[in-house]
TORKOL-4160 file (C-alpha; in steps of 0.2 Angstrom, whole numbers, padded with zeros to 4 digits, m for minus):
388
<pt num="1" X="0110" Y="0126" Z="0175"/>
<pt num="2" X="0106" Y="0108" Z="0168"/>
<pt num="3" X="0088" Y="0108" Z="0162"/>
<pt num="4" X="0076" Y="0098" Z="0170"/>
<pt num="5" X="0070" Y="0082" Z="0159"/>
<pt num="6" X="0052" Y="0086" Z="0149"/>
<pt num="7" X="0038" Y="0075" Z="0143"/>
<pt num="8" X="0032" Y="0074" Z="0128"/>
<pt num="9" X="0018" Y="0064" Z="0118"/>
<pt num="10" X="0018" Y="0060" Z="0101"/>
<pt num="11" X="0001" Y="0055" Z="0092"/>
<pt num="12" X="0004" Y="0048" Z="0073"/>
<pt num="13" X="m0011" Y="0041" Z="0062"/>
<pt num="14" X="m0003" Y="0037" Z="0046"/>
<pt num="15" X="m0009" Y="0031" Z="0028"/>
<pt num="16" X="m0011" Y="0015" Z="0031"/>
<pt num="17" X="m0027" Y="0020" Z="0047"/>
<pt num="18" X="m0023" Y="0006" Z="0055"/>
<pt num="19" X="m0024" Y="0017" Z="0072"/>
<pt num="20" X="m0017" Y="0031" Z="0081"/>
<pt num="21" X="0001" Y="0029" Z="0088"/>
<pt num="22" X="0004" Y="0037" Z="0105"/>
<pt num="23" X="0021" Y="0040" Z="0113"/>
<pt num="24" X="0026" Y="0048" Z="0128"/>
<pt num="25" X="0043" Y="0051" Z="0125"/>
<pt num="26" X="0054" Y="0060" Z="0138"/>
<pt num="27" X="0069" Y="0071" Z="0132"/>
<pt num="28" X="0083" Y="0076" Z="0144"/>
<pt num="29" X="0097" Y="0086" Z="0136"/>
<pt num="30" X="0100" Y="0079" Z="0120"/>
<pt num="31" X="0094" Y="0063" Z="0123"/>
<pt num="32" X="0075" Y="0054" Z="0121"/>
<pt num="33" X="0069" Y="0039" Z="0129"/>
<pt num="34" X="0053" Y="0032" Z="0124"/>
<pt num="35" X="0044" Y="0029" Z="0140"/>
<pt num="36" X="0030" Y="0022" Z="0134"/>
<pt num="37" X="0017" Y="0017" Z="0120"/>
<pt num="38" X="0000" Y="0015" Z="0114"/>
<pt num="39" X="m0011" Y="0012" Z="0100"/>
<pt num="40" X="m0026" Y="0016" Z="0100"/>
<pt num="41" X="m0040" Y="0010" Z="0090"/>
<pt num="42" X="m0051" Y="0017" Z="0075"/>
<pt num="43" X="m0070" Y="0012" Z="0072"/>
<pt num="44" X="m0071" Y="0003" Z="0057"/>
<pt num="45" X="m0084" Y="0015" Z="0053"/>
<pt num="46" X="m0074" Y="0030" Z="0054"/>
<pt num="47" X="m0060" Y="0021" Z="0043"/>
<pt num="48" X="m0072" Y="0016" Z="0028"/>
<pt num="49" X="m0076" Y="0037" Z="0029"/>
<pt num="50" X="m0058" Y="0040" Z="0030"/>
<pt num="51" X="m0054" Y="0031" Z="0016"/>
<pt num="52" X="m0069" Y="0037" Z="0005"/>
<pt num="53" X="m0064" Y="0057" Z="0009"/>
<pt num="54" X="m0047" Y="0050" Z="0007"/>
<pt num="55" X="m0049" Y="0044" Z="m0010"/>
<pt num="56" X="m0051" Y="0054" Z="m0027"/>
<pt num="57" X="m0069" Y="0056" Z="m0034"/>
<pt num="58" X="m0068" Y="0048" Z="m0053"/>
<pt num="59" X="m0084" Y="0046" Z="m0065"/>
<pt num="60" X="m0082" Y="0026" Z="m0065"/>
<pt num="61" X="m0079" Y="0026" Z="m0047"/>
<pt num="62" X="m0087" Y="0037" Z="m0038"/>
<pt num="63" X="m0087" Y="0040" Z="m0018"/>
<pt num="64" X="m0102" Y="0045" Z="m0016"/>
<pt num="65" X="m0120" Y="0040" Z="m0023"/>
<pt num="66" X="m0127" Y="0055" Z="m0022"/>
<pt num="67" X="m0128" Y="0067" Z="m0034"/>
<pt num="68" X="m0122" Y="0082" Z="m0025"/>
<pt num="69" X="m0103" Y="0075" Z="m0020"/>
<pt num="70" X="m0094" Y="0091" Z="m0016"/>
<pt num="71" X="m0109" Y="0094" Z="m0001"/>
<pt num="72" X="m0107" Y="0076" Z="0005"/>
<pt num="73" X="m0089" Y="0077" Z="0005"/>
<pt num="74" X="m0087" Y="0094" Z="0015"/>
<pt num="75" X="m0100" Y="0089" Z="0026"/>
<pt num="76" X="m0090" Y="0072" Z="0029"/>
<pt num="77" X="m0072" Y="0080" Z="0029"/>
<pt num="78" X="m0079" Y="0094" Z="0044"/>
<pt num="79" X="m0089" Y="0078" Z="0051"/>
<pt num="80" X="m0071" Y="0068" Z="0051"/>
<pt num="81" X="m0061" Y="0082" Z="0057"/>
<pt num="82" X="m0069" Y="0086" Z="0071"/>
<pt num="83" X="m0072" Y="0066" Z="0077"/>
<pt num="84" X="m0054" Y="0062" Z="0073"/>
<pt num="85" X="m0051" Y="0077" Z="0086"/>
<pt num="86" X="m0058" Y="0068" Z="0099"/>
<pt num="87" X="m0051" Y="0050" Z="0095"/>
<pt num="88" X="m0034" Y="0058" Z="0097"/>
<pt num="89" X="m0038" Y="0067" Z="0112"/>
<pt num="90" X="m0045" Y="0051" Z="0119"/>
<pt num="91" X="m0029" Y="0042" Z="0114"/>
<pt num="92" X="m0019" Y="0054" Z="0125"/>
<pt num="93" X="m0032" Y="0054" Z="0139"/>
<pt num="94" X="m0030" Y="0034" Z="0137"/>
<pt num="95" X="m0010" Y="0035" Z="0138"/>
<pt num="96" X="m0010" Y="0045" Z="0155"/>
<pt num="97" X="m0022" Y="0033" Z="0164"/>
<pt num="98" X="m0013" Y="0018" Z="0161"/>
<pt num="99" X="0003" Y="0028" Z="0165"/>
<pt num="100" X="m0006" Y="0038" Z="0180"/>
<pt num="101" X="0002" Y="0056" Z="0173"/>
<pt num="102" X="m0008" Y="0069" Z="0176"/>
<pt num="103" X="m0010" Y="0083" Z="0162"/>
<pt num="104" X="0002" Y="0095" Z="0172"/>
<pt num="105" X="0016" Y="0084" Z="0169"/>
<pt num="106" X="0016" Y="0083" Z="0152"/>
<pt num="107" X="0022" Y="0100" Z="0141"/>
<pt num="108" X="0015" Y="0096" Z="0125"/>
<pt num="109" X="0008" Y="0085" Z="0112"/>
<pt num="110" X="0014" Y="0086" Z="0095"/>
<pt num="111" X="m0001" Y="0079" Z="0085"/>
<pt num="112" X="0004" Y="0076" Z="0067"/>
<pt num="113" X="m0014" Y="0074" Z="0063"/>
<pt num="114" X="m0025" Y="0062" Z="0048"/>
<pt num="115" X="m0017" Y="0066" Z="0029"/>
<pt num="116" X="m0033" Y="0067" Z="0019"/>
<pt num="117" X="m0023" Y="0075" Z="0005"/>
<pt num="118" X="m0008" Y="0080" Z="0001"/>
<pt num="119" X="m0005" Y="0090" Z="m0017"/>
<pt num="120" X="0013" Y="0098" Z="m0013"/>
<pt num="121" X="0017" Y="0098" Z="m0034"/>
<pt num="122" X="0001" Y="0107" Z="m0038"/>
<pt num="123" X="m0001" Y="0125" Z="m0047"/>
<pt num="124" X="m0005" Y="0131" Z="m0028"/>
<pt num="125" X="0001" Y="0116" Z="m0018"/>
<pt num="126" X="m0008" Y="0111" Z="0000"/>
<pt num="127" X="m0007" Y="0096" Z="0013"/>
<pt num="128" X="m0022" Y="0094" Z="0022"/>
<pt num="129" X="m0024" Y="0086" Z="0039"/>
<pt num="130" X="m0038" Y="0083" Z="0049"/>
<pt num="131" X="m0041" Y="0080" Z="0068"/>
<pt num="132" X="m0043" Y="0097" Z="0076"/>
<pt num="133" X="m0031" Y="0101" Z="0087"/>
<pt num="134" X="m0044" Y="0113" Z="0097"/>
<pt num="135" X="m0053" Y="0098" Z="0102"/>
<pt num="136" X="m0038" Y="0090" Z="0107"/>
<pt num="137" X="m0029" Y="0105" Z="0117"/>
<pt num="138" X="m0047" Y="0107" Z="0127"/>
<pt num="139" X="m0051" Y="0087" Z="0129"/>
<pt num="140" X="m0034" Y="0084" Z="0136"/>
<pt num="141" X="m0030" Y="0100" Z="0145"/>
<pt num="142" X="m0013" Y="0099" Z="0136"/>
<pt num="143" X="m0002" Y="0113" Z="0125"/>
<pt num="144" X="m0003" Y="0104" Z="0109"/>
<pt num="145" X="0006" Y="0108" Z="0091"/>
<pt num="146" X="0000" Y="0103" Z="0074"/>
<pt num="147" X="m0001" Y="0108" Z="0056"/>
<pt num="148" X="0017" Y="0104" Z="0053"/>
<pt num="149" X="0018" Y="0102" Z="0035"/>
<pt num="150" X="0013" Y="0118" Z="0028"/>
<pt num="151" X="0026" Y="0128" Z="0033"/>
<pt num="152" X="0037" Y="0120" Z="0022"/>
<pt num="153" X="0025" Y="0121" Z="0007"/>
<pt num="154" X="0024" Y="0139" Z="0012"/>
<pt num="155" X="0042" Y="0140" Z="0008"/>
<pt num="156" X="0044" Y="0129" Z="m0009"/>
<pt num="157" X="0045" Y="0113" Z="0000"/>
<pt num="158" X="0035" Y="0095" Z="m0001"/>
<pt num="159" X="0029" Y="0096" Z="0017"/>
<pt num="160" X="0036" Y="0078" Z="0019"/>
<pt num="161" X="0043" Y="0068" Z="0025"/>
<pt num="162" X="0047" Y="0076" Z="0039"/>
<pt num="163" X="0054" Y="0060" Z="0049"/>
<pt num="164" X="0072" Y="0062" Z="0041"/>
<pt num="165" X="0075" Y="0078" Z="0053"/>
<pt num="166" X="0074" Y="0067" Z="0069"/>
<pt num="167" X="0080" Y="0051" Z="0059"/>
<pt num="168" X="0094" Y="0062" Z="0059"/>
<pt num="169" X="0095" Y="0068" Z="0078"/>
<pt num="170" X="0094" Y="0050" Z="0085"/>
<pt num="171" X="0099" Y="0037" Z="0071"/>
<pt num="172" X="0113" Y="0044" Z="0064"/>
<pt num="173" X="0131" Y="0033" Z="0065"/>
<pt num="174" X="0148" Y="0041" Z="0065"/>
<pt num="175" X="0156" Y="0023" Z="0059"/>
<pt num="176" X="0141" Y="0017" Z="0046"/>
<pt num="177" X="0132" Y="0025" Z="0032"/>
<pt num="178" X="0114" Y="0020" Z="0035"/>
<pt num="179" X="0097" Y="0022" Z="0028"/>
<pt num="180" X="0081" Y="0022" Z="0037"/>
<pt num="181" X="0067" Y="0015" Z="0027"/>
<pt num="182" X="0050" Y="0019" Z="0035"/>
<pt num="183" X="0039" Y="0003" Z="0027"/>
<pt num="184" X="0021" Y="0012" Z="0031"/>
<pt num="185" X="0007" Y="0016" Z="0022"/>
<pt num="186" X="0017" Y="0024" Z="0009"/>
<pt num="187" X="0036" Y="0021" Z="0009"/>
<pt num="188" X="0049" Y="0032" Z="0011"/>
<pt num="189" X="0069" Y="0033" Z="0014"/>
<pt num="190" X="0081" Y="0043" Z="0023"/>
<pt num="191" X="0099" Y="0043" Z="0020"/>
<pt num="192" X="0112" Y="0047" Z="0033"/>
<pt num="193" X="0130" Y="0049" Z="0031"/>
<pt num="194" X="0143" Y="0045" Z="0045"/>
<pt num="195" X="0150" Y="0060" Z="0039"/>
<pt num="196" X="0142" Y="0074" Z="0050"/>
<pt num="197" X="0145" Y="0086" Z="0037"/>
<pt num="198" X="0136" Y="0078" Z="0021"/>
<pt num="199" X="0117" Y="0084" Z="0021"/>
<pt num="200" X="0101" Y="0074" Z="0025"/>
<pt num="201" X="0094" Y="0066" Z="0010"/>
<pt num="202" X="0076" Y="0060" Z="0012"/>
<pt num="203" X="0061" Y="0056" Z="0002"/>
<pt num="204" X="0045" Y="0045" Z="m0002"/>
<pt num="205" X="0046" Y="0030" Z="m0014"/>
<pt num="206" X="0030" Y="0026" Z="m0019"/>
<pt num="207" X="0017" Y="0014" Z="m0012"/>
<pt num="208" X="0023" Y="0002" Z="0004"/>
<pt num="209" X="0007" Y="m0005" Z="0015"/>
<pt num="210" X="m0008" Y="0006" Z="0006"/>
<pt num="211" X="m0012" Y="m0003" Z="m0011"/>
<pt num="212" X="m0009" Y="m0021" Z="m0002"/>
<pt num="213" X="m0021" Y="m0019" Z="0011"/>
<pt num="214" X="m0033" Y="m0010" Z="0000"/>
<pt num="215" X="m0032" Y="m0024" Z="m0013"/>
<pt num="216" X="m0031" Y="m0036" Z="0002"/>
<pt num="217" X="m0048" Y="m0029" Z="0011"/>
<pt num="218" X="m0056" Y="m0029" Z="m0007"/>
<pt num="219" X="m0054" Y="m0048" Z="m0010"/>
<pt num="220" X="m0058" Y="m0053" Z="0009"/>
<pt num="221" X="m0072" Y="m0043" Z="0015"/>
<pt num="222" X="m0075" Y="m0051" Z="0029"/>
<pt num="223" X="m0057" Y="m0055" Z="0036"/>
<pt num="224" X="m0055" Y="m0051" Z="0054"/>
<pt num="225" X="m0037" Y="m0041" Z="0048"/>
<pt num="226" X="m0035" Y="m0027" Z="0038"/>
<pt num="227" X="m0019" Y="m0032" Z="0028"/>
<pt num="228" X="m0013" Y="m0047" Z="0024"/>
<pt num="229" X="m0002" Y="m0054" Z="0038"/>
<pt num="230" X="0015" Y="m0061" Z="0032"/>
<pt num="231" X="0011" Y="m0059" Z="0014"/>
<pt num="232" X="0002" Y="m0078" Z="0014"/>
<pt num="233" X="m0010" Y="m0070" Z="0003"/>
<pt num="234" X="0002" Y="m0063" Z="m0009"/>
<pt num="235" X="0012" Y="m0080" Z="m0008"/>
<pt num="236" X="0001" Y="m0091" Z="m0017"/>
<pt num="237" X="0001" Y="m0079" Z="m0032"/>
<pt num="238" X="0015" Y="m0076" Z="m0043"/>
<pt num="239" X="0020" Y="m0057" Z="m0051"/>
<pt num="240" X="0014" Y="m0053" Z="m0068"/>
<pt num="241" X="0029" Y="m0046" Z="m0076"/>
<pt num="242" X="0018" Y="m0034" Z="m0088"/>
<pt num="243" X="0008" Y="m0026" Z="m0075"/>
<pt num="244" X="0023" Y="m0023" Z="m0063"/>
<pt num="245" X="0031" Y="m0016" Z="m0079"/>
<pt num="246" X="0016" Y="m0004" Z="m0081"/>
<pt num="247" X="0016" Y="0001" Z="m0065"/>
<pt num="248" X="0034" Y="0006" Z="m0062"/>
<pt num="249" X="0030" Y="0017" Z="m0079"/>
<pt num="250" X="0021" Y="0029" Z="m0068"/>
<pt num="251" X="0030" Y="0046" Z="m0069"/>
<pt num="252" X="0031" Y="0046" Z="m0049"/>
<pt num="253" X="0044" Y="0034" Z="m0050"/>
<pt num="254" X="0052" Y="0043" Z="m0063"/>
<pt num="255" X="0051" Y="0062" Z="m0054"/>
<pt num="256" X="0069" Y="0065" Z="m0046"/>
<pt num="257" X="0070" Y="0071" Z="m0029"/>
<pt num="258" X="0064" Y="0080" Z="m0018"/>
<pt num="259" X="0045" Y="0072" Z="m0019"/>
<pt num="260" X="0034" Y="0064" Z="m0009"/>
<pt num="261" X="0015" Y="0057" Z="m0011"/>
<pt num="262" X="0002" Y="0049" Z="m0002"/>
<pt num="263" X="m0016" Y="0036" Z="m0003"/>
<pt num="264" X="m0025" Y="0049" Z="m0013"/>
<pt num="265" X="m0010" Y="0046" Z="m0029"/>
<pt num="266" X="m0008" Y="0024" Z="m0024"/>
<pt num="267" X="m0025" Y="0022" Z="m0022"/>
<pt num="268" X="m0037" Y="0008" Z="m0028"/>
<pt num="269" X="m0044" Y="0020" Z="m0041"/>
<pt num="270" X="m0025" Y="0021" Z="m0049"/>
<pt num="271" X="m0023" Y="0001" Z="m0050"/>
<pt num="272" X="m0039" Y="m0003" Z="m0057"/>
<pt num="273" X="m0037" Y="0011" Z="m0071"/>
<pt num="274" X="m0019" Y="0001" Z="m0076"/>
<pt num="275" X="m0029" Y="m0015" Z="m0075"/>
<pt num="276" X="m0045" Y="m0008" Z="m0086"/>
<pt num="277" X="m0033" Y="0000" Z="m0099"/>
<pt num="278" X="m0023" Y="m0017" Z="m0101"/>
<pt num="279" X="m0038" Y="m0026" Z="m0101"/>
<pt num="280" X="m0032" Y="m0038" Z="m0090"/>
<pt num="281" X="m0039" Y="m0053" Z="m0080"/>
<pt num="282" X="m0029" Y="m0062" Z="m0067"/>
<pt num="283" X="m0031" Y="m0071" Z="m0051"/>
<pt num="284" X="m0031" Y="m0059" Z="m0039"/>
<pt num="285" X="m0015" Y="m0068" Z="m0029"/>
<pt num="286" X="m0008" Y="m0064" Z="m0041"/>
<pt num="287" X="m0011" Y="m0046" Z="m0044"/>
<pt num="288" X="m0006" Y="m0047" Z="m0021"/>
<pt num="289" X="0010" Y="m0054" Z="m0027"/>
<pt num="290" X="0012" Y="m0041" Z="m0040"/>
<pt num="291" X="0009" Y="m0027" Z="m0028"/>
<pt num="292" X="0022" Y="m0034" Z="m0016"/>
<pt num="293" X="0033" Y="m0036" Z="m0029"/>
<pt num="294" X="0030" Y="m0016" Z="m0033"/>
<pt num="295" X="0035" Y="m0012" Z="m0016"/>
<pt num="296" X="0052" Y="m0020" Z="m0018"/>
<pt num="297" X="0058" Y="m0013" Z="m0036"/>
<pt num="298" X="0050" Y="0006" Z="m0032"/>
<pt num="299" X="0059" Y="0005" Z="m0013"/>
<pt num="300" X="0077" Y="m0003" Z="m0023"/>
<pt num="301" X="0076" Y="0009" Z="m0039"/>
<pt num="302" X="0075" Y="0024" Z="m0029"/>
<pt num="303" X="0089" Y="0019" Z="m0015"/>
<pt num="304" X="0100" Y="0014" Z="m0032"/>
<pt num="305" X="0093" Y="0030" Z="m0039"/>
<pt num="306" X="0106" Y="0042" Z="m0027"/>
<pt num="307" X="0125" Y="0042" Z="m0028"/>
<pt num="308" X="0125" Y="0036" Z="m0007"/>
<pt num="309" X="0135" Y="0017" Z="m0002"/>
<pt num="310" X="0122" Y="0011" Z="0010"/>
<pt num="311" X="0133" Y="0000" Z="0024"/>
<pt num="312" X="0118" Y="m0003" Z="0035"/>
<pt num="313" X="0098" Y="m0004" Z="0029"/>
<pt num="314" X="0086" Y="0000" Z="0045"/>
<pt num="315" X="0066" Y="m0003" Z="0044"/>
<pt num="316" X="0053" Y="0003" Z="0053"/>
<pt num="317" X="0034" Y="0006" Z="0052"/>
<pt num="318" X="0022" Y="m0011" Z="0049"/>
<pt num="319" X="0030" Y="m0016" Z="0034"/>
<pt num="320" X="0047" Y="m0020" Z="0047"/>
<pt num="321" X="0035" Y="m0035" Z="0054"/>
<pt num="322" X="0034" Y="m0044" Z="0038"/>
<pt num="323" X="0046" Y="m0056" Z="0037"/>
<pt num="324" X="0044" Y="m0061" Z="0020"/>
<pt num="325" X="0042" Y="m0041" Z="0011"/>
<pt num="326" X="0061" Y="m0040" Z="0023"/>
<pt num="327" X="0067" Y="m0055" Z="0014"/>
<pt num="328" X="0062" Y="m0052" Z="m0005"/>
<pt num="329" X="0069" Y="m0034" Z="0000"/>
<pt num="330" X="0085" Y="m0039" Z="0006"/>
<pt num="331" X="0089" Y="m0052" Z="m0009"/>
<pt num="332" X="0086" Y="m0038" Z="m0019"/>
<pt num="333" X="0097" Y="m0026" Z="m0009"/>
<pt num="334" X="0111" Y="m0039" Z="m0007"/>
<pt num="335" X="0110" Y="m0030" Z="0009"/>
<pt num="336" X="0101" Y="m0038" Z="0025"/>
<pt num="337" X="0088" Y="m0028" Z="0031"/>
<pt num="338" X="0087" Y="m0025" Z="0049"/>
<pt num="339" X="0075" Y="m0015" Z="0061"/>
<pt num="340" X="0077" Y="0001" Z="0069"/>
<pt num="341" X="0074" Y="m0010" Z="0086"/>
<pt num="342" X="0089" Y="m0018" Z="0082"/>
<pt num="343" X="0099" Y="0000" Z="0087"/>
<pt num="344" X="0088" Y="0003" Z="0100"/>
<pt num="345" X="0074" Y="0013" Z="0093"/>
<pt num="346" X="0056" Y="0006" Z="0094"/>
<pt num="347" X="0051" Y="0005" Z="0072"/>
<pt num="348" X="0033" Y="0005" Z="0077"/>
<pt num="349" X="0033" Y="0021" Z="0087"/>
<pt num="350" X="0047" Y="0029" Z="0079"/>
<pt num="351" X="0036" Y="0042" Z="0068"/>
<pt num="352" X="0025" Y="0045" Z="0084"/>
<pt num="353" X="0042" Y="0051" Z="0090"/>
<pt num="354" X="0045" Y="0062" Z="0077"/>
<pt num="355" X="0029" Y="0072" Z="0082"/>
<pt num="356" X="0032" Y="0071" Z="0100"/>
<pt num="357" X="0050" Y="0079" Z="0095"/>
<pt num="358" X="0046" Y="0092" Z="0081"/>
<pt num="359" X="0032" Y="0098" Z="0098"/>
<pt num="360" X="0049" Y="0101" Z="0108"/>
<pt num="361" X="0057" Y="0111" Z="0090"/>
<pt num="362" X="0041" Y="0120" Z="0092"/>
<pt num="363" X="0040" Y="0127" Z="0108"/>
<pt num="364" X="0060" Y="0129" Z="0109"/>
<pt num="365" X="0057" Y="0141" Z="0092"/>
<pt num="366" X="0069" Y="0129" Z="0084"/>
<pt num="367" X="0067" Y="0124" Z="0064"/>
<pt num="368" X="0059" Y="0108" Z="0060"/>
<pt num="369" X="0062" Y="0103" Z="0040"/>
<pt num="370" X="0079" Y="0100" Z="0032"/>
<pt num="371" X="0077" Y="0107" Z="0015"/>
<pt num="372" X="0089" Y="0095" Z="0008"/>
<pt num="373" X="0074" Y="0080" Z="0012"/>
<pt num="374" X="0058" Y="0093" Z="0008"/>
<pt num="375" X="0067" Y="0106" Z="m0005"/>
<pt num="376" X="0061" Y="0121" Z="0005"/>
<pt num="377" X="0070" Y="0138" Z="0001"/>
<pt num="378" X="0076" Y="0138" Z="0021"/>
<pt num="379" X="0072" Y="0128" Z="0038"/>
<pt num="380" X="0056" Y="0134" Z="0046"/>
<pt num="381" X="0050" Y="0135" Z="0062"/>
<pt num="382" X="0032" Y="0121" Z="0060"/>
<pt num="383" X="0017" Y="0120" Z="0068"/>
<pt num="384" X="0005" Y="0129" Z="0077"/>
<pt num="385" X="0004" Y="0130" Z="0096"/>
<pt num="386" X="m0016" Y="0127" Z="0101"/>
<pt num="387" X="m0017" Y="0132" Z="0122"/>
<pt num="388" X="m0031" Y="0121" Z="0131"/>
């Protein structure tokens, strides 16, 4: 018997917290169709809190004015959790008005959820994501799966990026070798042969959108964007070759693979510490510019890094919509880089997919990681199902 087509949504709030990305995806056999999409918006309020529980405490920066930071930031993480439960619920709520679905139709919701911290090279290694699926399951009547990541850590593994798995299932090309680069908050690639044979290689690079829009927000507080559109900021600055150098020192750049990090590591807190200890004073165009220019080398190093021929580049995430970031990146590469759009898969959406996809893994008791991309000791059934 042919099985009958399923729905699925997909909700994805990344590093960057520029909104939560909703997808209702319908998958029929072996193929998924991205019916339709939605992003839906965060508070500026609740963003400032999620970048403060977000960011590491330091003694020359610190989160919190009050004495007592450990209270204020439990207090503030159970706070966040529980309204990042309902901002995803309402996002799903939002998805199935506009599309006039009722809940019944839908069999799950794969909620990948708000990284907070993610520590996956630590003595006792965690991720933490917040956004309680309870609330979530109750609000929108709908099976939903989360908590995705720490199966994998449970098993040796990074716990991301977990994209490259559905990369894989819908992206790969028997005639091209490809990489998909995911230009997000943080950026990360994913390596796929033509060869069906050769394994999924997959992993973070560094930084992509998170330290220019913190830089960005820092130096225009009262912009009406949160990141700086097109690079015109970054544009009228030129790269200091010194503090780029520093940078790229970080031993991040230098671990091999697999690895993966996240806006707690590239954070505000990291730059200004390589901009106190070098005592240096620039325009802060220049510093935009130098950031950019990060993005590039750390994305190129680790692509030259492996012993893959690249014949096609693919970007996706908000990064993909920077025209100039695409340019400096593709002179770099000697390799034009295109858009996932361009082979008929929506870059903005794509990792809304992935959850909406690793939900149908879940409730088909089907593995979800590729331990060649996390280093896991074996693939792993991830997430937990939450029943309305």
């Amino acid at each position: 018997m042919t099985k009958p087509d399923e729905l699925y949504i997909g909700l994805m709030s990344g590093t960057s917290i520029d909104g939560v990305d909703v997808a209702l995806v319908r998958f029929s056999g072996t193929q998924c169709e991205l019916l339709d999409f939605y992003n839906h918006p965060i508070k500026s309020q609740i963003k400032k809190s999620l970048g403060k529980i977000s960011s590491p405490v330091s003694d020359s920066n610190p989160v919190f004015d009050s004495s007592n930071d450990v209270e204020n930031r439990i207090e503030l993480l159970s706070k966040l959790d529980t309204v990042m439960g309902e901002i995803f619920a309402d996002a799903v709520n939002q998805l199935l008005k506009i599309n006039r679905l009722d809940a019944n139709k839908i069999t799950a919701i794969g909620s990948h959820g708000q990284t907070v911290r993610h520590r996956p090279n630590n003595k006792q290694p965690f991720t933490l994501q917040i956004g309680n699926p309870n609330i979530i399951a109750e609000k929108t009547k709908i099976r939903t799966i989360a908590d995705f990541r720490r199966m994998d850590i449970a098993v040796g593994g990074q716990g991301a990026p977990l994209a490259p798995a559905f990369h894989n299932a819908v992206l790969r090309s028997q005639v091209e070798e490809r990489i998909i680069l995911n230009l997000g908050g943080v950026a990360n690639i994913t390596f796929l042969a033509k060869d069906a044979n050769v394994e999924v290689l997959g992993f973070d690079t560094g930084p992509a959108n998170t330290l220019l829009d913190a830089w960005y927000k820092k130096h225009h507080p009262n912009s009406q964007q949160d990141f700086d559109r097109d690079s015109q900021f970054a544009q009228r600055g030129e790269v200091h070759q010194l503090l780029l150098e520093r940078l790229l020192g970080d031993p991040y750049f230098q671990l091999d693979y697999p690895k993966s990090t996240g806006r707690e590591y590239f954070c505000l807190n990291w730059l200004e510490m390589h901009l106190s200890e070098i005592n240096f004073t620039s325009k802060p165009e220049d510093i935009q510019r130098t950031l950019l220019a990060l993005t590039v080398q750390s994305v190129c190093n680790a692509i030259k890094s492996t012993p893959f021929k690249t014949d096609q580049i693919f970007a996706c995430g908000g990064g993909m919509h920077n025209d100039f970031l695409l340019a400096l990146l593709s002179k770099k590469l000697k390799l034009k880089v295109l858009k996932t759009n361009d082979v008929g898969v929506d870059g903005d959406y794509l990792e809304a997919m992935t959850f909406a996809w690793l939900a149908k893994r879940r409730i088909e008791k089907l593995p979800g990681n590729l331990p060649s991309v996390t280093g896991a000791s074996r693939a792993k059934i991830l997430g937990a199902i939450y029943l309305p």
